[in-house]
Phi, psi and omega in degrees: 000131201263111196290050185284339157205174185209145210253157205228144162310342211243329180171211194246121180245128179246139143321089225260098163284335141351297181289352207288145009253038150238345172216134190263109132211186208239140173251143168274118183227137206269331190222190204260351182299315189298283173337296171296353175279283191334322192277307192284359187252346162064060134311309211222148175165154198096143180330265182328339182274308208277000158284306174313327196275311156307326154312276154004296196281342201265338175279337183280334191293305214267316205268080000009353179274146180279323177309138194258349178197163169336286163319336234200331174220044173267346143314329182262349167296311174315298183283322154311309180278342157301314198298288183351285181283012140318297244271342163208136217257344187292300203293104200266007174306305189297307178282019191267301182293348151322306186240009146286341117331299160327306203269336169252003159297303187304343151349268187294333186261019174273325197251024169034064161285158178270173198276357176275326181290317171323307166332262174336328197276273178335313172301295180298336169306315182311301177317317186295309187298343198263288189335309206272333152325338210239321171277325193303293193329306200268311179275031182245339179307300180310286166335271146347278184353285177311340184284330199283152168298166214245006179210139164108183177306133177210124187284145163220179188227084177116222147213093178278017181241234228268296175329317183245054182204192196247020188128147195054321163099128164312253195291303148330309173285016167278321202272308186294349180273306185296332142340287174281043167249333178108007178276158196262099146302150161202113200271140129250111193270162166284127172310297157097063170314154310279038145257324184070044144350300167326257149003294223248291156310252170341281195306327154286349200276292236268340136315357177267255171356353200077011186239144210269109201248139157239131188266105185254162175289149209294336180264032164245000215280324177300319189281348199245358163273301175349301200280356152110014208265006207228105172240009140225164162224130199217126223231116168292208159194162180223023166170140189242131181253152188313352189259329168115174260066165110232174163245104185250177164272171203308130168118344163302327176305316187304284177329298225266331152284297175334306239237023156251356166253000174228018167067025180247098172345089166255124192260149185237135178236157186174133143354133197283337169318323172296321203264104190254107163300319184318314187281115196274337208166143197280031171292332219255013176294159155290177169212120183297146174245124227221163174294141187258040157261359190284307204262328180285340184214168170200117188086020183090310192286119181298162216215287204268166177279158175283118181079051159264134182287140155213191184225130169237033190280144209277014210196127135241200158253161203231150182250142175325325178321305171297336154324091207265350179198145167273096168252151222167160170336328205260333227033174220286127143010063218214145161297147015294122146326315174293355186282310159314286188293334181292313188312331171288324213258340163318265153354296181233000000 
């Protein structure tokens, strides 16, 4: 299990995915001021971590207070979970562990607890979230697996695995269950402009692992489905809006057409916590926009000429259409989607 965080006496230590595939080290973040730099310099990134990882800060929030009872430090509970849900606007992870958190605060502070339980309460919740993260992971893993050809090639975007979970990996834990199911993979990840998630990540996850990975530039995934070498495509996600729309990162929209014009199953995996029924449709996610030094420079080095406009948003949306499963926790998925997911959302 590849260690993207961890919770410590001292604070939460994360894998500084920034430095990642040439140097494994690690940042300690003490507080909850820490955490959230940690979300927004994206040390830490993918839905499901920075969700787990804000449950984290809000438990860091509390055993750092000065307050002595529920009450007494529920304004500052209050401004801890704004700071939090700032730090990144796509990922509907994050505010699904906010305000799961909200809700065993209003708990304790209806019953005018002292500050150790809150403490304690807060804590074991985080705790709770990181376990059940890691179980969602292995059965959407099981789920997914099966679906995969039993040979060949499987396109991926980004990074969706161990990194961007608190372990085994969403659209990765699909390729690792099916490896241990005994099907022969052979992943091409996509690099995945301008962080290069791909590139950089995925292609260290699943080389840790063995499995036999190639890296492509984001602008070949047509010639190399074209060439017959691509028989799924399997996709994270940082929102499923009520219609199956999500929203992933920018260039999945991209995937997700290529690979409806050459007849090859693209699958979106993802948590049921990934899933905002409130949001009617991925007209209405927001989408974040990052510094466009992301895109101007790489490696220290500028790339564009000076004072060229650029564009960066961190996320497009892909429409349901292009969707051949929804796959979670819960299990998979089929169109219509709003018909599916409500009916799951019934059910369990």
């Amino acid at each position: 299990m590849i260690p993207t965080l961890a919770w410590t006496p001292e604070g939460v230590r994360f894998i500084d995915q920034t430095k990642l595939p040439l140097e494994e080290s690690y940042v300690l973040a003490s507080d909850y001021e820490q955490v959230a730099d940690v979300i927004v310099t994206m040390v830490v990134r993918g839905a499901p971590a920075i969700g787990v990882s804000a449950a984290y800060g809000v438990a860091l929030g509390a055993l750092r207070s000065n307050a002595k009872t529920a009450l007494e430090f529920a304004s500052v509970f209050e401004k801890i979970c704004a700071r939090l849900a700032g730090t990144r606007p796509t990922a509907v992870n994050l505010f699904w562990a906010i305000d799961r958190m909200k809700r065993v605060f209003a708990g304790l502070h209806s019953s005018s607890a002292s500050m150790k339980q809150v403490q304690e309460r807060l804590l074991a919740e985080a705790h709770a979230m990181y376990e059940e993260d890691i179980a969602a992971c292995k059965t959407m893993g099981a789920f997914g697996g099966a679906l995969l050809p039993d040979e060949g090639g499987v396109l991926t975007h980004c990074n969706a695995g161990a990194l961007a979970t608190c372990g085994y990996g969403t659209a990765l834990g699909v390729i690792r269950s099916a490896v241990e199911q005994g099907k022969r993979i052979h992943v091409y990840a996509d690099e995945t402009r301008p962080f290069l998630q791909g590139a950089r990540l995925t292609a260290w996850e699943l080389m840790a692992d063995g499995i036999p990975t190639t890296v492509i530039c984001d602008n070949m995934a047509a010639s190399v489905m074209r060439a017959g070498k691509i028989k799924a495509v399997v996709v994270g996600a940082d929102r499923i809006a009520a219609n199956g729309d999500f929203a992933n990162k920018i260039g999945t929209y991209n995937v997700a057409i290529l690979a409806k014009e050459h007849g090859i199953p693209f699958y979106c995996v993802a948590p049921w916590s990934t899933i905002d029924t409130a949001t009617a449709t991925g007209d209405a996610i927001p989408i974040e926009e990052r510094s466009a030094k992301e895109v101007t420079h790489h490696g220290g080095k500028q790339l564009t000429p000076h004072g060229v406009g650029i564009s960066n948003p961190a996320f497009d949306v892909t429409p349901a259409k292009y969707v051949s499963a929804i796959i979670t926790e819960r299990g998979v998925l089929r169109a219509p989607y709003a018909e599916s997911l409500k009916e799951m959302e019934l059910v369990s």
